[in-house]
C-alpha positions as protocol buffer text, in pm:
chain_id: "A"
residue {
  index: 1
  type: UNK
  ca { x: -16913 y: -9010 z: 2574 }
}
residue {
  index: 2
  type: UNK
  ca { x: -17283 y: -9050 z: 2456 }
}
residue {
  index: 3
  type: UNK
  ca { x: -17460 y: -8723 z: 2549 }
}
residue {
  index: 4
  type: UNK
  ca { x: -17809 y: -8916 z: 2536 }
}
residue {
  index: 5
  type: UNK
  ca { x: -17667 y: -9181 z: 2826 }
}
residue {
  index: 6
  type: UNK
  ca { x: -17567 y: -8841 z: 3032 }
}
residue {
  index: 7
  type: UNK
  ca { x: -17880 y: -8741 z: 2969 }
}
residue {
  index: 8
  type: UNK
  ca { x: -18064 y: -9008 z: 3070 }
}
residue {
  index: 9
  type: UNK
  ca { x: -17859 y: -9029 z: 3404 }
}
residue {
  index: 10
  type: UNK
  ca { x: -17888 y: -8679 z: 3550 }
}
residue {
  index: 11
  type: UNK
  ca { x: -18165 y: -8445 z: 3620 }
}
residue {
  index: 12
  type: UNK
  ca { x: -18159 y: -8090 z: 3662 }
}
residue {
  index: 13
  type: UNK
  ca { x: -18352 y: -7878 z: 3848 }
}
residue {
  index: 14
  type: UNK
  ca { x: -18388 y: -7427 z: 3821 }
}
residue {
  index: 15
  type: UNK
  ca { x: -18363 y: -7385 z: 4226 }
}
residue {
  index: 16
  type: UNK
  ca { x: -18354 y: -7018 z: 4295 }
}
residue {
  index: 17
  type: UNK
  ca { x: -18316 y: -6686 z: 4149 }
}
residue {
  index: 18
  type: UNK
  ca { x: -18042 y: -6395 z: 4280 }
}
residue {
  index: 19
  type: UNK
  ca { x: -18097 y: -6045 z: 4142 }
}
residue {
  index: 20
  type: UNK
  ca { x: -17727 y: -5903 z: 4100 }
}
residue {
  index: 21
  type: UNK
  ca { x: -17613 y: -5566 z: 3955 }
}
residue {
  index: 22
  type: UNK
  ca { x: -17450 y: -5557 z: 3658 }
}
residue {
  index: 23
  type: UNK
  ca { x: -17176 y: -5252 z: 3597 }
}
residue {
  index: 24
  type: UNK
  ca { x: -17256 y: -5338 z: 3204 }
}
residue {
  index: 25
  type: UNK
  ca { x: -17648 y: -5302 z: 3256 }
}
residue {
  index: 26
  type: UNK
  ca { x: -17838 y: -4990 z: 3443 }
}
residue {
  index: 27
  type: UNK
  ca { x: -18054 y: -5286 z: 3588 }
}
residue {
  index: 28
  type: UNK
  ca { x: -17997 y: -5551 z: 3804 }
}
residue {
  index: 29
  type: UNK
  ca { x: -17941 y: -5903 z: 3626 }
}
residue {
  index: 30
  type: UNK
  ca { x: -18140 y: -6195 z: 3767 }
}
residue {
  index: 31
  type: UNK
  ca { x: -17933 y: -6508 z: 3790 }
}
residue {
  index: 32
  type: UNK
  ca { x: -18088 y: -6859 z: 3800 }
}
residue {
  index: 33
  type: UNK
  ca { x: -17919 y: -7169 z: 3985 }
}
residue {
  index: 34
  type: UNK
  ca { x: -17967 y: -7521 z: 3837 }
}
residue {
  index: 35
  type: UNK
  ca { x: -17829 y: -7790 z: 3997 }
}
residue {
  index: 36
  type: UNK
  ca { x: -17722 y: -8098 z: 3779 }
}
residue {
  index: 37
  type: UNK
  ca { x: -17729 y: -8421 z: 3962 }
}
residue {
  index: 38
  type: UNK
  ca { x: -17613 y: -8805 z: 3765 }
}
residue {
  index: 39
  type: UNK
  ca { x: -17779 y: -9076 z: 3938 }
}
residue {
  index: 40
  type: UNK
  ca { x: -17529 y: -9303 z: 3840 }
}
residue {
  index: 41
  type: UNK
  ca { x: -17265 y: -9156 z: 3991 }
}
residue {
  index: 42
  type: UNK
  ca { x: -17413 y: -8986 z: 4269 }
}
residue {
  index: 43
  type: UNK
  ca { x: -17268 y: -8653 z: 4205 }
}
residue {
  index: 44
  type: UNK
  ca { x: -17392 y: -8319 z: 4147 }
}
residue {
  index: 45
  type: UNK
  ca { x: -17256 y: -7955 z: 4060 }
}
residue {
  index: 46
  type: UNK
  ca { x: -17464 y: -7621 z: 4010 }
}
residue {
  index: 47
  type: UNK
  ca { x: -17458 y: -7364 z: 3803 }
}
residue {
  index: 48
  type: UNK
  ca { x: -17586 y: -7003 z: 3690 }
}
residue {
  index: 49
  type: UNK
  ca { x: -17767 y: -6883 z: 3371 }
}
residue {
  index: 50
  type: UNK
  ca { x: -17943 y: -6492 z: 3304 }
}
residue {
  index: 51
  type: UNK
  ca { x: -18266 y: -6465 z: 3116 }
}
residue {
  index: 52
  type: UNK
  ca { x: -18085 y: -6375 z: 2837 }
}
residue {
  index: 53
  type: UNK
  ca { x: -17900 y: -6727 z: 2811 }
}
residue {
  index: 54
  type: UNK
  ca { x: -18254 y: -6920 z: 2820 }
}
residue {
  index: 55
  type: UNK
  ca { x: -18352 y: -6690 z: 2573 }
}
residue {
  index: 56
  type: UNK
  ca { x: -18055 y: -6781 z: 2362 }
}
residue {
  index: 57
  type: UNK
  ca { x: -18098 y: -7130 z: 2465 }
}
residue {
  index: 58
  type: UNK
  ca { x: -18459 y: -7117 z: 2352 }
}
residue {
  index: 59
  type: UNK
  ca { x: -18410 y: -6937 z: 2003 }
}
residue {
  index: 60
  type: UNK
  ca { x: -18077 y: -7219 z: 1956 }
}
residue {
  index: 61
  type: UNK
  ca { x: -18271 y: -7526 z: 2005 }
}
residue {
  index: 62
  type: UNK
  ca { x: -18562 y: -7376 z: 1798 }
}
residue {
  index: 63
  type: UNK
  ca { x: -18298 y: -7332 z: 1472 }
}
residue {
  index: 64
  type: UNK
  ca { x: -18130 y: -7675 z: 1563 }
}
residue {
  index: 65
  type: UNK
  ca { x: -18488 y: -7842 z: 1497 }
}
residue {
  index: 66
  type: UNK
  ca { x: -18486 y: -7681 z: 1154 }
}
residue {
  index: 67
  type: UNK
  ca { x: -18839 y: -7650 z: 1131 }
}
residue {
  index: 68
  type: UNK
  ca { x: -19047 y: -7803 z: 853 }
}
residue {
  index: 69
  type: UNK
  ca { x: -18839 y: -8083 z: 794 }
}
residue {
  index: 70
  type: UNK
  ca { x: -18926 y: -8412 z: 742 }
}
residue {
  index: 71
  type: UNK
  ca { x: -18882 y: -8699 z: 980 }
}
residue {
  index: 72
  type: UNK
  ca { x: -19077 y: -9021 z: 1210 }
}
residue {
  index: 73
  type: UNK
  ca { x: -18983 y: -8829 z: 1523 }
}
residue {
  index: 74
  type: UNK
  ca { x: -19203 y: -8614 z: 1731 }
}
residue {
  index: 75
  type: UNK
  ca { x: -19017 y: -8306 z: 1595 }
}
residue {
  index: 76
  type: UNK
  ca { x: -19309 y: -8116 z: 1405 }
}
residue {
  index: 77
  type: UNK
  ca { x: -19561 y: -8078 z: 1739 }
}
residue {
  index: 78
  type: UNK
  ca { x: -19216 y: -8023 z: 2005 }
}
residue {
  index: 79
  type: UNK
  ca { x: -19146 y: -7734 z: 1781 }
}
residue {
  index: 80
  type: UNK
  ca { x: -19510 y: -7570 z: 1818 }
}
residue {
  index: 81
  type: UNK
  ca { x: -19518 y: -7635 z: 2169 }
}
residue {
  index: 82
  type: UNK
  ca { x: -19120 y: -7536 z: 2277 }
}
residue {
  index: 83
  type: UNK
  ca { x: -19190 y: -7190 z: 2101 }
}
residue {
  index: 84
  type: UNK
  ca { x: -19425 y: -7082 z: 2375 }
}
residue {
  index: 85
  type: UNK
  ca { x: -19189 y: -7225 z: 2639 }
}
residue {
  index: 86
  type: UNK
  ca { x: -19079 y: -6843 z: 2673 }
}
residue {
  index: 87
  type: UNK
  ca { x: -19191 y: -6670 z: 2981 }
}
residue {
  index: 88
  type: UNK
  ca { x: -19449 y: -6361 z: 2918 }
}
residue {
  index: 89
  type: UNK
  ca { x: -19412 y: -6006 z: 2944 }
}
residue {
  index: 90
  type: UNK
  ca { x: -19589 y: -5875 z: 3301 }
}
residue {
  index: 91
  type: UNK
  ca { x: -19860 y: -5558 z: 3233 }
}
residue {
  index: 92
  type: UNK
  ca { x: -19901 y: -5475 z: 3581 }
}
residue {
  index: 93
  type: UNK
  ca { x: -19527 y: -5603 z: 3749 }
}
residue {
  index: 94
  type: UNK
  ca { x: -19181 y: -5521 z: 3679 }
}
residue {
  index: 95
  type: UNK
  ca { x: -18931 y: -5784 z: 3561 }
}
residue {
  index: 96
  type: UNK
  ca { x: -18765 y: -5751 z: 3883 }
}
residue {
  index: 97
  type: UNK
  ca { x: -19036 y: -5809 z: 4093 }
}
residue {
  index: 98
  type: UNK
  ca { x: -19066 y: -6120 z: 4302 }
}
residue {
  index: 99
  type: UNK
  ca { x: -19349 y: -6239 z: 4175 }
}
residue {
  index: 100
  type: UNK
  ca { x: -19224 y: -6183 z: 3792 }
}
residue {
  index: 101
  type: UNK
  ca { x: -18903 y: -6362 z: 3890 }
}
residue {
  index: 102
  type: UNK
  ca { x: -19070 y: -6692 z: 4034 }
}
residue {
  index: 103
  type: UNK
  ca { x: -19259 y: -6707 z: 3720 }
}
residue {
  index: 104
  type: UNK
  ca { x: -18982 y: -6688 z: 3548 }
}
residue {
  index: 105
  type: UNK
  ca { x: -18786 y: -6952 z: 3720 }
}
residue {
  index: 106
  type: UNK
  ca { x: -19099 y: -7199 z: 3703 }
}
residue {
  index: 107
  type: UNK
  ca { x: -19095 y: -7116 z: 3298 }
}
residue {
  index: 108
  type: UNK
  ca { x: -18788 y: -7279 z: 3270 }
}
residue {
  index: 109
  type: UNK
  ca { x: -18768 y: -7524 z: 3493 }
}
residue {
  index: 110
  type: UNK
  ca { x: -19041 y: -7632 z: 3293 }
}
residue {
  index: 111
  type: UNK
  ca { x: -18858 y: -7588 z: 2936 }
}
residue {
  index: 112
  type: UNK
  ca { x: -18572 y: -7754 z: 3059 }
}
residue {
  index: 113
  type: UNK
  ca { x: -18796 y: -8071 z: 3149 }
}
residue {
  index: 114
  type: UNK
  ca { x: -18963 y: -8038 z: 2834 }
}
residue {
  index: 115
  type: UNK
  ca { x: -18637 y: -8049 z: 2607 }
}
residue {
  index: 116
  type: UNK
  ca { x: -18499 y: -8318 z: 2859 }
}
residue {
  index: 117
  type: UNK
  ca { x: -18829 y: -8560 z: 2783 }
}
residue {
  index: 118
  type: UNK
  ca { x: -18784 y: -8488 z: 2400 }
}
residue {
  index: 119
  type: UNK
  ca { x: -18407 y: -8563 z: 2366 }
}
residue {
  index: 120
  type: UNK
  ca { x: -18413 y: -8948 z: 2611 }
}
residue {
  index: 121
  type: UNK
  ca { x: -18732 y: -9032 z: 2404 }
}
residue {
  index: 122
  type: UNK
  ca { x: -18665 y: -9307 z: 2172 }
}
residue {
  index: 123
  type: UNK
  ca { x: -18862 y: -9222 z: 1871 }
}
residue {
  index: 124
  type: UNK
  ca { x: -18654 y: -8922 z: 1832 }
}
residue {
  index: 125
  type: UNK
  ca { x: -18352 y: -9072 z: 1812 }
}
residue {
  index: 126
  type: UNK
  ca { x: -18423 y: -9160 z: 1443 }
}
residue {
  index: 127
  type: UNK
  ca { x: -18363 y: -8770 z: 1363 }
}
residue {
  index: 128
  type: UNK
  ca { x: -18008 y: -8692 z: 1365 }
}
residue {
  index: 129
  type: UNK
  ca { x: -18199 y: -8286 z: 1461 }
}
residue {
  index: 130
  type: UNK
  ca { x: -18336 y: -8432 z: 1731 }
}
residue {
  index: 131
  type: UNK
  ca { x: -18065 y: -8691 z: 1874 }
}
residue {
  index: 132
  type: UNK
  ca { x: -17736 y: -8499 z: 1793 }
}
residue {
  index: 133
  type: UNK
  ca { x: -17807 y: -8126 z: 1701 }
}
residue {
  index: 134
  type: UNK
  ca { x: -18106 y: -8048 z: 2024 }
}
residue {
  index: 135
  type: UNK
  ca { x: -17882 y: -8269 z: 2238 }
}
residue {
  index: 136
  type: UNK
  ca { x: -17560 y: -8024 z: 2176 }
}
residue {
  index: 137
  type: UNK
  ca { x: -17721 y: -7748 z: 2224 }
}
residue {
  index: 138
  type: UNK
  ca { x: -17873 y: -7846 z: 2601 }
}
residue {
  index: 139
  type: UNK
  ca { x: -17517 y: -7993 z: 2652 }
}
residue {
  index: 140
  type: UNK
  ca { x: -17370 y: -7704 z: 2606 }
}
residue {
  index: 141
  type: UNK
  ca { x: -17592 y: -7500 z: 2815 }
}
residue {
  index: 142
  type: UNK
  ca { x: -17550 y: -7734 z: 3091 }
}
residue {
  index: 143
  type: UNK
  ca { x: -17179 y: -7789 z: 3051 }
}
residue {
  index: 144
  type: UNK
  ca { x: -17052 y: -7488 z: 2914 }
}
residue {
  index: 145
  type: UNK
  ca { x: -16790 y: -7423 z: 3254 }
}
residue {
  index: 146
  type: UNK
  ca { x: -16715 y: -7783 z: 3227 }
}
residue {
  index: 147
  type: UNK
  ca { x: -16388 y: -7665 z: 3359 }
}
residue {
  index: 148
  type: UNK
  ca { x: -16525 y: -7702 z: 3691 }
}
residue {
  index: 149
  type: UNK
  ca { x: -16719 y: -8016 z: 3711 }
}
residue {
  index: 150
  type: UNK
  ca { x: -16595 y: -8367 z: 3812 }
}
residue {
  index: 151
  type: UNK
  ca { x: -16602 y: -8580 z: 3588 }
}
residue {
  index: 152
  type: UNK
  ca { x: -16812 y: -8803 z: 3712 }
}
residue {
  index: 153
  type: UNK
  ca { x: -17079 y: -8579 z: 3637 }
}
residue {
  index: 154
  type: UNK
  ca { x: -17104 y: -8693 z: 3271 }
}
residue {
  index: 155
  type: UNK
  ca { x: -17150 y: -9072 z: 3356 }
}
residue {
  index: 156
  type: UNK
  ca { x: -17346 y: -9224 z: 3141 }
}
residue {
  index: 157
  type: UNK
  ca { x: -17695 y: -9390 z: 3311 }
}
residue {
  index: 158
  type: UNK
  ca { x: -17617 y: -9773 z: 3288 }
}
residue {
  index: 159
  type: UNK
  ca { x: -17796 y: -10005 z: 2985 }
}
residue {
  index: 160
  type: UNK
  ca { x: -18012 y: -10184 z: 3161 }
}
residue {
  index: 161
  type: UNK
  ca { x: -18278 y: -9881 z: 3203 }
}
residue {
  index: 162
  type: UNK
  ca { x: -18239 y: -9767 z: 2871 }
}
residue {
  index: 163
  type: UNK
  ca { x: -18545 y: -9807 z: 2695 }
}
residue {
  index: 164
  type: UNK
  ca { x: -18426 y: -10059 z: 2472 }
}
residue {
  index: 165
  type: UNK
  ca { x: -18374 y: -10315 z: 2700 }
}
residue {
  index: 166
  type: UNK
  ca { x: -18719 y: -10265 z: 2729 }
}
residue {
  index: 167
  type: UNK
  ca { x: -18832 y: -10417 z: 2430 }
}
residue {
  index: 168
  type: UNK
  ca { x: -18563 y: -10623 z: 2420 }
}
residue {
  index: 169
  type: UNK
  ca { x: -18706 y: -10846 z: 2766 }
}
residue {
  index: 170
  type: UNK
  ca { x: -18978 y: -11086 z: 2616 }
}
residue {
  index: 171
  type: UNK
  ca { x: -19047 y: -11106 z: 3012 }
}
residue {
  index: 172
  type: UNK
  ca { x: -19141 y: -10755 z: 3032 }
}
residue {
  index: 173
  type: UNK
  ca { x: -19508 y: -10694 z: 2999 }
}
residue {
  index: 174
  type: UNK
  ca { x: -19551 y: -10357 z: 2887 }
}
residue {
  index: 175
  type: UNK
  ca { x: -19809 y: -10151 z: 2937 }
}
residue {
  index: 176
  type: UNK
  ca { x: -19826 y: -9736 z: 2909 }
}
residue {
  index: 177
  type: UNK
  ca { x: -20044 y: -9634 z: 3166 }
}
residue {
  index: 178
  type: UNK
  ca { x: -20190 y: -9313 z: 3027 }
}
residue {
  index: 179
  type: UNK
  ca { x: -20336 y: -9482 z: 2684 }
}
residue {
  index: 180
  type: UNK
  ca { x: -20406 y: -9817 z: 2853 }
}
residue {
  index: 181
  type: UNK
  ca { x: -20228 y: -10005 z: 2534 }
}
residue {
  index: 182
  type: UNK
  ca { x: -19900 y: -10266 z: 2585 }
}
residue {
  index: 183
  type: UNK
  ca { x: -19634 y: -10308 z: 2393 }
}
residue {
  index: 184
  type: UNK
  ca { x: -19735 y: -10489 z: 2065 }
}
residue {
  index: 185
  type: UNK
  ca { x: -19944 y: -10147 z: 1994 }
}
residue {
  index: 186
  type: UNK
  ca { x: -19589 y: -9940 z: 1993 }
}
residue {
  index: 187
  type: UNK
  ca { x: -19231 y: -9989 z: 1961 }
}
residue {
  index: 188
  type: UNK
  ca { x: -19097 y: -9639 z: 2112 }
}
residue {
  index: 189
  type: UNK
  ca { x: -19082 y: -9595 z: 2471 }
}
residue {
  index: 190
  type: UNK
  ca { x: -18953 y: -9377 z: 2727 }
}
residue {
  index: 191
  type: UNK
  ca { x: -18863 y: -9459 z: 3060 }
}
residue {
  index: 192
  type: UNK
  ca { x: -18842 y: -9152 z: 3342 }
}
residue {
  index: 193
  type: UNK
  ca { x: -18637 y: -9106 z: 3607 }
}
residue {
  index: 194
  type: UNK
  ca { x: -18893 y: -9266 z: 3871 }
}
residue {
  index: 195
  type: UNK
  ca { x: -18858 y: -9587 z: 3619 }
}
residue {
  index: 196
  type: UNK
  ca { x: -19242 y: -9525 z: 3548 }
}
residue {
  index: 197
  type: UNK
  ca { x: -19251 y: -9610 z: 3137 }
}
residue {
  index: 198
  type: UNK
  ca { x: -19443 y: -9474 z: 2854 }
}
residue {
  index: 199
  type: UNK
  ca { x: -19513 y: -9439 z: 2510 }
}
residue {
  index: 200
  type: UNK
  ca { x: -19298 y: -9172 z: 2312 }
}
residue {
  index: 201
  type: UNK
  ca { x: -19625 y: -8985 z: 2240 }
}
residue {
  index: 202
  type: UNK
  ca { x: -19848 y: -9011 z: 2532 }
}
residue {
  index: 203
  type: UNK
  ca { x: -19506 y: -8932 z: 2802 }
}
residue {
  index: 204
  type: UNK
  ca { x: -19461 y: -8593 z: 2529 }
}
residue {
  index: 205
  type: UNK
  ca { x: -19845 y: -8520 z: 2540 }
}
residue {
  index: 206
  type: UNK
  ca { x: -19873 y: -8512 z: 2932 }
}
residue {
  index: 207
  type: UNK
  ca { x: -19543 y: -8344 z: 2990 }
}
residue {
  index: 208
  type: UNK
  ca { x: -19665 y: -8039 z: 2826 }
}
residue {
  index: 209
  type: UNK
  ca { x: -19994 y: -8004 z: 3047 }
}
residue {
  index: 210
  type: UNK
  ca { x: -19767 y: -8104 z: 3400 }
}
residue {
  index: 211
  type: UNK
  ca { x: -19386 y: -8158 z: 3453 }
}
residue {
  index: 212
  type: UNK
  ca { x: -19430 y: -8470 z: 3677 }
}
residue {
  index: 213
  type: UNK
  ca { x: -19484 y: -8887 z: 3611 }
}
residue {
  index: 214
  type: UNK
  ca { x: -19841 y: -8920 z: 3574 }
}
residue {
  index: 215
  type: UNK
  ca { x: -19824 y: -9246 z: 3737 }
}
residue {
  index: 216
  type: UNK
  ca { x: -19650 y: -9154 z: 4082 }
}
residue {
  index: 217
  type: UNK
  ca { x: -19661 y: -8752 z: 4041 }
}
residue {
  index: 218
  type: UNK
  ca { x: -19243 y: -8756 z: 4116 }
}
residue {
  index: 219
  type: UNK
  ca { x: -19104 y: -8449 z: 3943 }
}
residue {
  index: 220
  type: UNK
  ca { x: -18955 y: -8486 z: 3580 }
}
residue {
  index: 221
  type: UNK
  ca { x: -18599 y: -8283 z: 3738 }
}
């Protein structure tokens, strides 16, 4: 099983938040919900995760990038902007609070979208950081009660959207829509799960300012 073909099949999405109390903890725990979905297979499973296994999440990718390496990937500039994919500390509102709790769940939504776009982008496959240790850490995270999910769930998404088939078509007339340049000015290219396609660096570089195609606005997960 290639993780990067399950990864390019399935989108995940952080859908609610349920504060629960804990008999290890003198506060209440908030529990998030994703819900994994492979297009390919058309089937789906959810799951739960705490703030304190994003924040483990977080500080694991962060060490699997090994930072200050040397590579072609995009590895340097997704490791400056990953480390503030951490939600912030509330002045004026409790962590339980709803309004400190939907922030929360927006924050990583948003860091899971982020680490999804970096791992299916082509240019970083060339880092082994990048392609096989970042990759088994989200796998993990996603798959950790795999006990419980079908099967199917880990289908991989089908060759003929990778991106390689991409430059592969001499009929295909790339061209990324965010930098106005085709495909003779780049080599790397990502394709989201609308089918919109970019460049490697320009997909990376809006992704970070909105979670959503900038051609037809459809959410990243």
């Amino acid at each position: 099983m290639h993780q990067i073909g399950v990864f390019q099949a399935i989108s995940v999405k952080v859908t609610k938040a349920t504060s629960i109390q804990s008999r290890e903890h003198d506060r209440p725990v908030i529990m998030y919900t994703m819900e994994v979905d492979n297009k390919e297979s058309q089937t789906s499973w959810s799951t739960t995760r705490s703030d304190s296994d994003f924040k483990s999440l977080h500080a694991a990718v962060c060490n699997a990038l090994d930072h200050g390496h040397t590579c072609d990937a995009l590895c340097p500039w997704f490791y400056v902007d990953f480390q503030q994919k951490l939600p912030k500390k509330s002045l004026f509102r409790s962590r339980t609070h709803k309004r400190s709790i939907q922030a929360n769940l927006d924050t990583y939504h948003d860091l899971l979208s982020m680490l999804m776009a970096f791992i299916i982008a082509s240019k970083n496959h060339s880092c082994y950081r990048a392609n096989d240790r970042v990759s088994n850490v989200l796998f993990d995270f996603l798959f950790r009660d795999c006990s419980v999910v079908d099967a199917a769930v880990y289908t991989s998404a089908k060759q003929r959207s990778s991106t390689s088939s991409i430059r592969s078509s001499q009929s295909d007339d790339c061209e990324c829509s965010l930098c106005n340049q085709g495909s003779n000015t780049c080599s790397s290219w990502t394709r989201l799960p609308c089918g919109h396609v970019f460049h490697d660096d320009c997909i990376l570089e809006a992704l970070n300012k909105s979670v959503a195609c900038p051609e037809c606005h459809g959410a990243m997960l």
